[in-house]
C-alpha positions as CSV (number, residue, x, y, z in Angstrom):
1,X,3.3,5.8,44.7
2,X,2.9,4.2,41.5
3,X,5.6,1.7,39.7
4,X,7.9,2.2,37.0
5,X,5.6,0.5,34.8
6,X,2.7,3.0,35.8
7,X,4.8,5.9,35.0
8,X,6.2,3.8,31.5
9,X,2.2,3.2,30.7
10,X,1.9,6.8,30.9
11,X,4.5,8.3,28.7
12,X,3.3,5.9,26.0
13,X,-0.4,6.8,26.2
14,X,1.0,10.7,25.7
15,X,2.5,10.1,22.8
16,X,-0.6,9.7,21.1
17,X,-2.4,12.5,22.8
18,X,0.0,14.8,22.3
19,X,-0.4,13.9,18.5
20,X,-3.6,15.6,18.0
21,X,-3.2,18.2,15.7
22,X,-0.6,15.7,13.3
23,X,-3.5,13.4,12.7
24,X,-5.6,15.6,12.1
25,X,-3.8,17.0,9.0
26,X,-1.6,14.1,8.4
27,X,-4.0,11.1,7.7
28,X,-0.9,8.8,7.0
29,X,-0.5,6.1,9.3
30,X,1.7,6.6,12.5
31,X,2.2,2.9,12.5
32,X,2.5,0.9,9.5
33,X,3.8,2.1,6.0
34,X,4.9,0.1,3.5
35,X,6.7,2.2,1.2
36,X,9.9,2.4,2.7
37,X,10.9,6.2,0.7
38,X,13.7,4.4,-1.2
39,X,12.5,2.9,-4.2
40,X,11.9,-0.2,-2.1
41,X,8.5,-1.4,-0.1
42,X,8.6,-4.3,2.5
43,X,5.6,-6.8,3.2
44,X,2.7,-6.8,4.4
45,X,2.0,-4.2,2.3
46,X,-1.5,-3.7,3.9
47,X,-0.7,-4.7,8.2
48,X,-4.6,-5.5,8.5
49,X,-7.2,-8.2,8.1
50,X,-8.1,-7.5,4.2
51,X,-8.1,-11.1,3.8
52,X,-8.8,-13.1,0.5
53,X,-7.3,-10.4,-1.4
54,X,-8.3,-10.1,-4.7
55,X,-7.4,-7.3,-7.3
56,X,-7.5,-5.5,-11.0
57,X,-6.0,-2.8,-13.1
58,X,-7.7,-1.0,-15.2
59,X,-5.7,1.7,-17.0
60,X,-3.5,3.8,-14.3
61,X,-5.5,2.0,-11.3
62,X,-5.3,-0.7,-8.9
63,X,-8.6,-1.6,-7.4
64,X,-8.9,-4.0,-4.6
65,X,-11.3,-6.1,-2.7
66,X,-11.2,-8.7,0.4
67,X,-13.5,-10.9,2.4
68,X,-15.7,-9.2,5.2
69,X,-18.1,-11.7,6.5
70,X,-20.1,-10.6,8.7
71,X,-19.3,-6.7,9.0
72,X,-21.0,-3.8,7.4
73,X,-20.6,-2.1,5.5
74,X,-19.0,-4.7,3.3
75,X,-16.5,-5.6,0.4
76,X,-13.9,-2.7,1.0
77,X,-12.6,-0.8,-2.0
78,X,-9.1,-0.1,-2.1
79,X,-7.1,1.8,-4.6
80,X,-3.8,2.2,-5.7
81,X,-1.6,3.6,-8.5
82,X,1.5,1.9,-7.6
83,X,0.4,-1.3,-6.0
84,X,2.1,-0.5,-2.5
85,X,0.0,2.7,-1.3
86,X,-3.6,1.6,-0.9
87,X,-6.4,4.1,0.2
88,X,-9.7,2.4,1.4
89,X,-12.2,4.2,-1.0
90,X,-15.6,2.3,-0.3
91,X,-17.5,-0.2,0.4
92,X,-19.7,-2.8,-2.0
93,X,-21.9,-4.2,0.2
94,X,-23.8,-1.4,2.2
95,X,-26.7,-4.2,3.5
96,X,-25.9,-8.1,3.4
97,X,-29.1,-10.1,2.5
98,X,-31.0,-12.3,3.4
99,X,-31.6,-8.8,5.8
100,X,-33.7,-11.1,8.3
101,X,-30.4,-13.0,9.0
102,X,-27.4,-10.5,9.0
103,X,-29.6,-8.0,11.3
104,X,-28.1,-10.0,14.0
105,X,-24.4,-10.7,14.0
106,X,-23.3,-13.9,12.5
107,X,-19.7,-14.7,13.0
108,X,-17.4,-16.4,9.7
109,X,-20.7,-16.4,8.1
110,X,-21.6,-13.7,4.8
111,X,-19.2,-12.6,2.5
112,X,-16.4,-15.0,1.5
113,X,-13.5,-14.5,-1.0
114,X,-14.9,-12.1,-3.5
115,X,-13.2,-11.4,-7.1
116,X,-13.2,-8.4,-9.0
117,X,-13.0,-7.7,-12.8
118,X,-13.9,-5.0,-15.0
119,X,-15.8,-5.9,-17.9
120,X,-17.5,-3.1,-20.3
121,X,-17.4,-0.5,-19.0
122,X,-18.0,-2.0,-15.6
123,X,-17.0,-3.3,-12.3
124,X,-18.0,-6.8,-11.2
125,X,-17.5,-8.1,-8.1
126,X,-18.6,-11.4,-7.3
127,X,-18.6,-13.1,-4.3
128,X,-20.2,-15.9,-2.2
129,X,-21.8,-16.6,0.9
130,X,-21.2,-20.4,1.8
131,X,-24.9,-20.7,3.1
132,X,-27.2,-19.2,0.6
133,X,-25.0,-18.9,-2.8
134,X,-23.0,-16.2,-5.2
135,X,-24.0,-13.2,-5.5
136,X,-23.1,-10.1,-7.8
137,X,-22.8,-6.4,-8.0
138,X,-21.6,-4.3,-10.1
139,X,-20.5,-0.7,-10.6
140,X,-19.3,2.5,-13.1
141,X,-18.0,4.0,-10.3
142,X,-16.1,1.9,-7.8
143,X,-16.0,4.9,-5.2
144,X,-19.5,5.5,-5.6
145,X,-22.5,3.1,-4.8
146,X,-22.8,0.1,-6.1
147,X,-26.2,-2.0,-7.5
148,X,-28.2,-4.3,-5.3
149,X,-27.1,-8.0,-4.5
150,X,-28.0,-10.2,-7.2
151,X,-28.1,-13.8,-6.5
152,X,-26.5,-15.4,-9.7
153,X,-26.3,-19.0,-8.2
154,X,-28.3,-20.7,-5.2
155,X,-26.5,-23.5,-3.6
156,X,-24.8,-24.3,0.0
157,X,-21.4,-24.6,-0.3
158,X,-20.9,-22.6,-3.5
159,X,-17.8,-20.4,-2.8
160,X,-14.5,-18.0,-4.0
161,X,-16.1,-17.8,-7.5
162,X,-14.4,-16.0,-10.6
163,X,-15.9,-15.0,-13.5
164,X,-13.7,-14.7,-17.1
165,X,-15.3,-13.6,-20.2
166,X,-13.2,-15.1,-22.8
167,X,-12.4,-13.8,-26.3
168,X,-13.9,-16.4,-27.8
169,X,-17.5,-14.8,-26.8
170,X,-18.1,-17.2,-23.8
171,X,-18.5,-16.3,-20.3
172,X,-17.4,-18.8,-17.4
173,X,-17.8,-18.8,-13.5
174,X,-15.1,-20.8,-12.1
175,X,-15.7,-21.6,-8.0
176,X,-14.7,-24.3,-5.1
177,X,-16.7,-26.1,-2.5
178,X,-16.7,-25.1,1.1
179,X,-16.5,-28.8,3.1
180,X,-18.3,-27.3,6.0
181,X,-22.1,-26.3,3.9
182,X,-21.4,-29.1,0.8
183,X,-19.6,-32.1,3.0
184,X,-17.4,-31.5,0.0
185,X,-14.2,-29.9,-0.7
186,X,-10.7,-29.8,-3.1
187,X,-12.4,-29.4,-6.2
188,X,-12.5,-26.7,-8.7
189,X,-15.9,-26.9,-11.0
190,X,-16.6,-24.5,-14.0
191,X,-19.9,-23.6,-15.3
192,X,-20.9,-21.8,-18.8
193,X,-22.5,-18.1,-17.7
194,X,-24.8,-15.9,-19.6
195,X,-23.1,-12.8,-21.3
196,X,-24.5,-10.6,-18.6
197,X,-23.2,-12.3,-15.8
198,X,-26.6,-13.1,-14.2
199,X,-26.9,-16.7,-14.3
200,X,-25.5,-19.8,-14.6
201,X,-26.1,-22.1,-17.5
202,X,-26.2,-26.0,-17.9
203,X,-24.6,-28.2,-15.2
204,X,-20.9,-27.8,-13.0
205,X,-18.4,-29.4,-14.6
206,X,-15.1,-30.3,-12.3
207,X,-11.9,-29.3,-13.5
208,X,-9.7,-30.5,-10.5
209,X,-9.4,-33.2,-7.7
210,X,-7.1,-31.8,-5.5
211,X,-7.5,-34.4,-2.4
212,X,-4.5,-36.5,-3.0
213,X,-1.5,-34.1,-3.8
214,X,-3.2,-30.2,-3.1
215,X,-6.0,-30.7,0.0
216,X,-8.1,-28.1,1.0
217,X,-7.8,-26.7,-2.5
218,X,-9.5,-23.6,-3.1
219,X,-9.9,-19.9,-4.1
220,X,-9.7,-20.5,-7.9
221,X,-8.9,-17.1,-10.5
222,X,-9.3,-18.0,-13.7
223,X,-7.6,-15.8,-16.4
224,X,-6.3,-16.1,-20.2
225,X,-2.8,-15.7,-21.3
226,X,-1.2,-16.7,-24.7
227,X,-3.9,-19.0,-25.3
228,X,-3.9,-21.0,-22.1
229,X,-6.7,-20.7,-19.7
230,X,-4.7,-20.2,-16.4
231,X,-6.6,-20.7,-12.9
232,X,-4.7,-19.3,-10.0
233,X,-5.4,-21.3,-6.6
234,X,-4.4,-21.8,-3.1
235,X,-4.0,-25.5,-1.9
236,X,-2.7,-26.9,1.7
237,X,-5.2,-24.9,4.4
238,X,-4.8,-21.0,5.5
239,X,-1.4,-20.8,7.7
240,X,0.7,-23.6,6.3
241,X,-0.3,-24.1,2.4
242,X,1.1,-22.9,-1.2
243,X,0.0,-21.4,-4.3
244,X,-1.2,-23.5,-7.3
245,X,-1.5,-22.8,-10.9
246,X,-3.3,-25.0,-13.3
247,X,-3.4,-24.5,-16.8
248,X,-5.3,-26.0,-20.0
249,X,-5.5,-24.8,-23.8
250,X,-9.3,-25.5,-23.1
251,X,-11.7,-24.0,-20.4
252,X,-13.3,-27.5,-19.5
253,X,-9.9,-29.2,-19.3
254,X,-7.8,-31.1,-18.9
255,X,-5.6,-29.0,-16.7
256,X,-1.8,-29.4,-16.0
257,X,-0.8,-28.3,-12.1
258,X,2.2,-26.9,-10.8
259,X,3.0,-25.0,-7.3
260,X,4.5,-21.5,-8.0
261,X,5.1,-20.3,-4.4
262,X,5.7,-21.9,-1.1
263,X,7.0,-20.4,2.2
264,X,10.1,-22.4,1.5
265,X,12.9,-21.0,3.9
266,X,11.4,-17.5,4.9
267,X,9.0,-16.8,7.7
268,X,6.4,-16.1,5.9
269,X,3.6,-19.2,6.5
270,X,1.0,-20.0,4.2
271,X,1.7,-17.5,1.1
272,X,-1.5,-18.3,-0.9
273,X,-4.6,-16.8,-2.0
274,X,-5.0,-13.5,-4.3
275,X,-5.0,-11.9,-7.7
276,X,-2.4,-11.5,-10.3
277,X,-1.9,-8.4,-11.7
278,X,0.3,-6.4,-14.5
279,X,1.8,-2.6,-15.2
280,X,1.4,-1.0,-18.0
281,X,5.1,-0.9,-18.4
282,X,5.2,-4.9,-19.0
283,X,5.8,-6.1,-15.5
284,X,3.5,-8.7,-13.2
285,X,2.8,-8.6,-9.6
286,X,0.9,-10.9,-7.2
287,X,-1.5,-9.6,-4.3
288,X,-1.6,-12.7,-1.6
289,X,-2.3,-13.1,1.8
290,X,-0.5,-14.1,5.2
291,X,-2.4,-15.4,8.3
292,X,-1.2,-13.5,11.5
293,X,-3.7,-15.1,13.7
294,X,-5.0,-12.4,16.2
295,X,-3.6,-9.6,13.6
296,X,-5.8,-11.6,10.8
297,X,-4.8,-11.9,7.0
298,X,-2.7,-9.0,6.4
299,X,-1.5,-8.2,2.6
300,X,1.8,-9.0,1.0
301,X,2.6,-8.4,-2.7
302,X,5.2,-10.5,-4.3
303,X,7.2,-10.2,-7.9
304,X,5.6,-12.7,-10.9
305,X,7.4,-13.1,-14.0
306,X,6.2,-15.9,-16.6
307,X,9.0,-19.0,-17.1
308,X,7.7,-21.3,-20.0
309,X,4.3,-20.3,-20.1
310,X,4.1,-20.3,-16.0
311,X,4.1,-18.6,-13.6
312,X,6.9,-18.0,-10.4
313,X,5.6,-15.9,-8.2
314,X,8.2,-14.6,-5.5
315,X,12.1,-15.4,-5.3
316,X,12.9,-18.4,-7.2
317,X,17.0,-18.5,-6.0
318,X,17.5,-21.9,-6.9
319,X,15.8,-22.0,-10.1
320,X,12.7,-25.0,-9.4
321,X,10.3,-22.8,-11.2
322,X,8.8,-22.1,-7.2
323,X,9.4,-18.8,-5.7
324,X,9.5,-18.1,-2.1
325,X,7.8,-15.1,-1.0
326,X,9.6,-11.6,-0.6
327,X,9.5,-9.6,3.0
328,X,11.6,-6.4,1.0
329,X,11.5,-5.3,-2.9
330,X,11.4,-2.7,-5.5
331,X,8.8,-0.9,-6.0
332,X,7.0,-1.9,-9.4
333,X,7.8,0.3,-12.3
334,X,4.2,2.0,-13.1
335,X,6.1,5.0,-15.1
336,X,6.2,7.8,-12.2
337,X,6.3,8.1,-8.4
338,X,2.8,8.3,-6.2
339,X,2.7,9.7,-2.5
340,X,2.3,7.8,0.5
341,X,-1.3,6.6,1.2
342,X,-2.4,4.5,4.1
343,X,-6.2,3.1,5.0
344,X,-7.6,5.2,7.6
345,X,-7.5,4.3,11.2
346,X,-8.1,7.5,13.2
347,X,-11.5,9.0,13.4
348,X,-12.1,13.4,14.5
349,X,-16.1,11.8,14.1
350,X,-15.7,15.9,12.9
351,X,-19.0,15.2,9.4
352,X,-22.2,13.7,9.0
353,X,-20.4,10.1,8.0
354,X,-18.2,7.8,10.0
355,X,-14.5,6.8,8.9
356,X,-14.5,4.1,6.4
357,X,-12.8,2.0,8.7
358,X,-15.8,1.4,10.8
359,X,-17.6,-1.6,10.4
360,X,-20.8,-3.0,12.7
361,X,-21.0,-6.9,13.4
362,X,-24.2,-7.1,11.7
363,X,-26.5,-4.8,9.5
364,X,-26.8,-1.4,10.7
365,X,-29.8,-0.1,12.1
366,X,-29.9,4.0,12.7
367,X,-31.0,3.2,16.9
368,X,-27.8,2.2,17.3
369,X,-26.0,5.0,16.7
370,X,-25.6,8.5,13.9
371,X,-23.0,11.2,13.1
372,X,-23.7,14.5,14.3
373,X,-22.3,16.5,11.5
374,X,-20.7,19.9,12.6
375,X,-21.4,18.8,16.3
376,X,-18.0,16.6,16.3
377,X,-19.2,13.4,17.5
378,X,-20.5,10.5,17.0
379,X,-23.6,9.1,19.6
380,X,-23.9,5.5,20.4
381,X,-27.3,4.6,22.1
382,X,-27.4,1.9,24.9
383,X,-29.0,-0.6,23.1
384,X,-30.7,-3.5,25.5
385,X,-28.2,-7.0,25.7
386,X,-30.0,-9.7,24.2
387,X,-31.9,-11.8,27.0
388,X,-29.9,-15.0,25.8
389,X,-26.8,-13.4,26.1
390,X,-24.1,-14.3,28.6
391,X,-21.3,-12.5,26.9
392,X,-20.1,-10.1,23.7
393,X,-20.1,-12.9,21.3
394,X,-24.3,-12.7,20.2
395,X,-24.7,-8.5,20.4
396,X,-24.8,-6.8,16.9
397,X,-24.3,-3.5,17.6
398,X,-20.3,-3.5,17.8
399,X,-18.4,-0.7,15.9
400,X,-15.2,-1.9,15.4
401,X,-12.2,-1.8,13.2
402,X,-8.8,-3.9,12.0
403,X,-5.9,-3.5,14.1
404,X,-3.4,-1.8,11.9
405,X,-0.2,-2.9,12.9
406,X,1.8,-5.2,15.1
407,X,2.3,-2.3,17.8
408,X,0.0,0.5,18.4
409,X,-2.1,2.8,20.7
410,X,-5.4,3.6,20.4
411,X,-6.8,6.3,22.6
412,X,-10.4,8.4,23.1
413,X,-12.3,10.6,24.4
414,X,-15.5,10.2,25.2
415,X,-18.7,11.8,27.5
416,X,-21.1,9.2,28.7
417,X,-24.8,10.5,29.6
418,X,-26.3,7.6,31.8
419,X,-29.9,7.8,33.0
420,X,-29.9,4.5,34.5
421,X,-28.2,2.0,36.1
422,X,-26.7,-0.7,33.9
423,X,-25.9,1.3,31.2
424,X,-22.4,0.7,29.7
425,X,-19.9,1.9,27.1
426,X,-16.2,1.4,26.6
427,X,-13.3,0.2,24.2
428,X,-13.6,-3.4,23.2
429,X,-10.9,-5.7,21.6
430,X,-12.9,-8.2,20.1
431,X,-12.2,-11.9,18.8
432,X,-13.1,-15.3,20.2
433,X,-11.7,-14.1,23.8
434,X,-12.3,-10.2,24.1
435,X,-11.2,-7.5,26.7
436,X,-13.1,-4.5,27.6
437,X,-12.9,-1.1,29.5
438,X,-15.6,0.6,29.9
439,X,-17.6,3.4,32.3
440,X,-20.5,2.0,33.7
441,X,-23.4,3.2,36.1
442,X,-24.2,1.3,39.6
443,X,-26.2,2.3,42.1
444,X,-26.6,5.6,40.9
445,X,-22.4,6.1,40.5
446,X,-20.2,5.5,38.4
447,X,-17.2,3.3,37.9
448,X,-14.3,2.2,35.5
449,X,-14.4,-1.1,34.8
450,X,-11.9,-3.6,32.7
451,X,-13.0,-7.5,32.0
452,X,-11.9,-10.0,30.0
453,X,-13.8,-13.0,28.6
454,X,-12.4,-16.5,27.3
455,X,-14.0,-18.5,24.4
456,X,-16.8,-16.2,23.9
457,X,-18.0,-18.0,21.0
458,X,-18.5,-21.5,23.8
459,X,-20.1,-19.2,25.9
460,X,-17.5,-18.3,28.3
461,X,-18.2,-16.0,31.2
462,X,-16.9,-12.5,31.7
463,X,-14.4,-11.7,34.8
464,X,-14.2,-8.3,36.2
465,X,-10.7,-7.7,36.3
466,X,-10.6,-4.1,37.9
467,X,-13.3,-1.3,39.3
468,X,-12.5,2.3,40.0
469,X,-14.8,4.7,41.1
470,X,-14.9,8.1,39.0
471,X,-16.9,11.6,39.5
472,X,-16.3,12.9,36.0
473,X,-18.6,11.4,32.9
474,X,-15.8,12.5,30.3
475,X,-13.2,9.8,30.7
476,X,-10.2,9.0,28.3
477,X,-9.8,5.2,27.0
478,X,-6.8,3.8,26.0
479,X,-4.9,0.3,24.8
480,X,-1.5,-0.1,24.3
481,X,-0.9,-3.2,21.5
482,X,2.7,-4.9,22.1
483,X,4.3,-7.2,19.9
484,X,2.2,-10.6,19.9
485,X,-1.0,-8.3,20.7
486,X,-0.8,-8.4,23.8
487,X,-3.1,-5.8,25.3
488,X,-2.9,-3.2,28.5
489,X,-5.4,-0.9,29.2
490,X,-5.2,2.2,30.4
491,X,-7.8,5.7,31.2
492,X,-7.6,9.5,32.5
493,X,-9.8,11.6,33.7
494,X,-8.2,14.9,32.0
495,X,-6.3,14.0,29.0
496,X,-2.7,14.2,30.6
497,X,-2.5,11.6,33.0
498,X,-3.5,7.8,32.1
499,X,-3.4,5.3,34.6
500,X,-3.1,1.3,34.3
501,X,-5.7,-0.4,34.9
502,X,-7.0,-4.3,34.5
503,X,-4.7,-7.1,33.6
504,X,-2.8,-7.4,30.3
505,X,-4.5,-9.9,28.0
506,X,-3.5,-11.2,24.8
507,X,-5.9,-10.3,22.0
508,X,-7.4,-13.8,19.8
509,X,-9.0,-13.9,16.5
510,X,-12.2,-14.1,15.9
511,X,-14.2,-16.4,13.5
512,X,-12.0,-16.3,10.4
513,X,-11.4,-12.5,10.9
514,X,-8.5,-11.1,13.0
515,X,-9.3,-9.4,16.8
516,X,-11.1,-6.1,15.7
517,X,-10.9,-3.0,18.3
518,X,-13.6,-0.5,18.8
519,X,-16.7,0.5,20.6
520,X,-20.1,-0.6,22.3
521,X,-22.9,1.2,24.6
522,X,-25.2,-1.6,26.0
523,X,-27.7,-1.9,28.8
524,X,-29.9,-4.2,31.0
525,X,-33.4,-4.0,29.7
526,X,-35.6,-1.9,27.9
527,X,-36.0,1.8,28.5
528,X,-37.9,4.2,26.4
529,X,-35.4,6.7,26.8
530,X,-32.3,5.1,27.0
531,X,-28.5,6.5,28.3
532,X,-25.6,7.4,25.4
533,X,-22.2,8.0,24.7
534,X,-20.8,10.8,22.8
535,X,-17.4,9.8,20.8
536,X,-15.2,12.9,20.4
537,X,-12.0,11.7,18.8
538,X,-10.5,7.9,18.4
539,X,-6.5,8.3,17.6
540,X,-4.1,5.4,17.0
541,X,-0.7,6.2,17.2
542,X,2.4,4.8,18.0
């Protein structure tokens, strides 16, 4: 007879199942909304890793952007008519050059902060990779596809650039130096850019020093108001830091400094990093980020108003001119009301694409896996482990998404077709420790299996934490994510009943992303006609 917690385990795996039909025509998020149905929203706006955030209006809409390193497809598009309901619209980045490195994963490495700006007629988006330089693309259509990484600056080190073309018929790039590829960092540098936004011209000049009172400075957005060049940037490192604005009457400098936000009393660490923005009805906003550790860099969006020709960004309650950042507020005033919109997170795998939410570790390639249209579901391919590899952290063919919220489920369904032994596929929660469950063949059976791996990324080994034998090849996965992402897996053979299995783990970031949850379908060795899985529905629910 099993325990109370078996039959506990259970109940909340059901929920989800019996959910089916809601998320299918519901798409809204069981887990997470911000918009609080009141007039009122409450922070993070955005309970996943869009980190960096970065942000523009133009007209009516609110379109965002966020770092993705290594992950493809990459530089999500999210839009908004209200700033607090974000739909996930797109991706920039389909392939990440150079091709011949991102083809195999590469974790913290590839696309850095990016900035967005509309110029033209136009969408820009530039952004940096720390090892080869910054690159741009641009767009009409930010839903739609966008042109073909241009490389505007080579350099190692070159990162979190923003472009402003200025009134006066001048364009400028404004960027920061990464200390880990430059042996350089807490500077801001400026360099004149061609009208077109190719290329730079003349030499970097530096703008600010930020080592003595603003380490780790970084991030810089450069705008114009009232005649003063304003550059918005973070200072102090990623949990614990603040948000700096400098300001001159002149591009090149000099530049006065003064810290708008800190966490101050609240509980909200390290409120830095992100775009200002305005409404059309005269009011200003700021997009920023929190780090959450394993949940990643999740979105917040705080109140701006302009004191004095500055910025304070947040509540200011005892009037220093630095605001402290907001966990509830009104909605901003954008002239009407807009319905509830949430990124998407479950996935029927019902058309011929996969859910924008779905990201590999490393540049698709079409062996790995494909839609199958009116089918319903979506076929990952055993794919051969690397030789070198003792663990998750080196194999490129993960699909994966953000966790969503601070507690969820995710369940699915799935039907493996093994030919041979060694051939694996399960649900993986992946960071620099990662858990798995998984149905795997062995001597000609097969066998659910749950492991857990610490410090992948220093080669740590795997440890089988449970085995149970199964008959059936159409098996239900399941984790249960409780508060401080801690981790319990859980499986059925029929859809009704889920049993516990495995040890409960807690879930770890990865390399400057938070843990990501998804799939994989390996094997040992080559085959030229190798075993696959075939992914009916992924639901996260409560």
């Amino acid at each position: 007879m099993r325990q109370v917690f078996d039959i506990l385990m259970v109940a909340l795996f059901l929920i989800i199942s019996n959910a089916a039909l809601a998320q299918i025509t519901n798409p809204i998020s069981k887990v997470w909304i911000a918009d609080q149905g009141n007039g009122t929203y409450k922070n993070p706006i955005l309970y996943a890793d869009y980190s960096d955030p970065d942000a523009v209006r133009v007209g009516d809409d609110y379109y965002m952007v966020a770092s993705s390193f290594n992950c493809i497809p990459g530089l999500p598009i999210l839009h908004s008519r209200d700033l607090v309901n974000w739909a996930l619209i797109g991706h920039a980045l389909q392939k990440q050059p150079p091709f011949e490195v991102f083809d195999k994963v590469q974790h913290g490495k590839g696309v850095w902060a990016p900035c967005i700006r509309y110029h033209k007629n136009e969408f820009y988006i530039y952004y940096p990779d720390p090892d080869f330089g910054i690159y741009m693309v641009k767009t009409s259509n930010p839903a739609g596809s966008w042109s073909e990484p241009l490389l505007v600056q080579s350099g190692k080190g070159l990162i979190d650039p923003s472009p402003l073309w200025d009134d006066n018929g001048k364009a400028y790039l404004v960027y920061a130096l990464a200390g880990s590829r430059a042996g350089i960092k807490s500077v801001i540098l400026i360099n004149q850019m061609n009208n077109e936004g190719t290329k730079l011209l003349g030499n970097s000049t530096m703008l600010f020093d930020g080592h003595k009172e603003h380490p780790t400075v970084e991030g810089p957005k450069i705008y114009k108001r009232n005649s003063y060049y304003y550059i918005f940037a973070p200072a102090g490192g990623v949990p614990t830091g603040w948000q700096l604005v400098l300001r001159s009457k002149d591009a090149f400098g000099p530049y006065e400094s003064k810290v708008v936000m800190a966490q101050g009393k609240t509980d909200i660490n390290g409120p830095h990093q992100g775009a200002w923005v305005d409404t059309k009805t005269g009011e200003n906003w700021f997009l920023n980020f929190q780090d959450l550790g394993s949940y990643g860099r999740v979105v917040h969006l705080n109140p701006m108003k302009w004191i004095n020709n500055w910025p304070v960004i947040g509540n200011d309650s005892d009037g220093d001119g630095i605001g402290e950042p907001v966990r509830t507020f009104k909605k901003p005033n954008v002239g009407k009301s807009y319905p509830v919109m949430t990124p998407p997170e479950s996935d029927e795998f019902n058309g011929s694409t996969l859910g924008l939410q779905w990201q590999w570790h490393a540049n698709y390639q079409t062996a790995w896996g494909y839609s199958s249209g009116n089918l319903g579901f979506f076929r990952l391919n055993c794919i051969p482990r690397p030789a070198e590899t003792s663990n998750f952290w080196n194999i490129s063919n993960l699909l994966l998404q953000k966790f969503p919220a601070p507690e969820f489920t995710a369940t699915t369904k799935l039907t493996f077709d093994a030919r041979f032994d060694g051939e694996e596929v399960g649900l993986v929660v992946m960071g620099l420790d990662y858990g798995t469950i998984s149905i795997v063949r062995t001597n000609g059976k097969l066998e659910i299996r749950t492991a857990f791996c610490k410090q992948a990324d220093k080669s740590g080994k795997e440890e089988i934490t449970s085995t149970v034998p199964v008959e059936t090849s159409t098996i239900y996965f399941g984790v249960k994510v409780e508060a401080g992402a801690v981790c319990n897996f859980a499986y059925s053979t029929d859809g009704e009943m889920f049993y516990p299995v495995g040890k409960p783990f807690k879930a770890s970031q990865g390399r400057w992303i938070g843990a990501k949850l998804g799939f994989y379908a390996l094997r040992d060795g080559i085959i030229n006609d190798a075993g696959s899985a075939d992914i009916d529905w992924f639901r996260i629910g409560e």
